[in-house]
N, C-alpha and C positions, 0 to 999 in steps of 0.2 A: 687088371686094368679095364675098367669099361668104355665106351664111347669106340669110334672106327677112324677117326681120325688121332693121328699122330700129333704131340703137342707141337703149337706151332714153329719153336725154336728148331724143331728136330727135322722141319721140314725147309726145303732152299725157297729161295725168292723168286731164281731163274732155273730154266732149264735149255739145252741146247744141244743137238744132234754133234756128234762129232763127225768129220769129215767120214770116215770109216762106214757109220753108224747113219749116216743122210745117204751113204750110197744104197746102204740095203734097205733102208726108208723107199728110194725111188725106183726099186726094181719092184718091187711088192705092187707100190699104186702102180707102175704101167701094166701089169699084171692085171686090171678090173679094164673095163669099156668106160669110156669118160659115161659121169651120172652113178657111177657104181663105185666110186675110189673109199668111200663109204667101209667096202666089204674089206680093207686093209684093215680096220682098225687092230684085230687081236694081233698079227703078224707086229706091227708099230709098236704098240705096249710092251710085246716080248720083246723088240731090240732096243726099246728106252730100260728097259727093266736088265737087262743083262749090262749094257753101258753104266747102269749104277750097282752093279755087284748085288742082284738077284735083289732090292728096293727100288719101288716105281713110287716118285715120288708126284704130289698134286701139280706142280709145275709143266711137269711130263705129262701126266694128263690131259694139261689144258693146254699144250703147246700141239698135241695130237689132234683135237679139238679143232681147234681151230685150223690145222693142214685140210682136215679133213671135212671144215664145215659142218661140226655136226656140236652139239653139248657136251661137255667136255664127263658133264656124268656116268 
């Protein structure tokens, strides 16, 4: 298989923290000085990324992205 993305069908439209899964989201951010919530990102990845059974999907990503104000790249 070449190329790093996944084809598109295999990938969701949305993505959303589960109740569970948004608490340990916001222990991590109050964890940084505001200006630095930033430094959560890998922490965040790893609990979207377990929440879908060890695949981090583009939605997750850019849902993190955007928490965190930053590119979702």
């Amino acid at each position: 298989m070449s190329g790093a993305h996944a084809a598109p069908f295999v990938q969701p439209a949305s993505f959303e923290f589960t109740a569970e899964s948004m608490a340990q989201v916001d222990r991590h951010i109050a964890k940084y000085p505001k200006g630095r919530q930033q430094s959560a990102v890998m922490p965040l990845l790893d609990i979207a990324q377990r929440q879908n059974g060890g695949w981090l999907p583009e939605a997750a990503i850019r849902v993190i992205g955007e928490m965190l104000n930053m590119p979702y790249i």
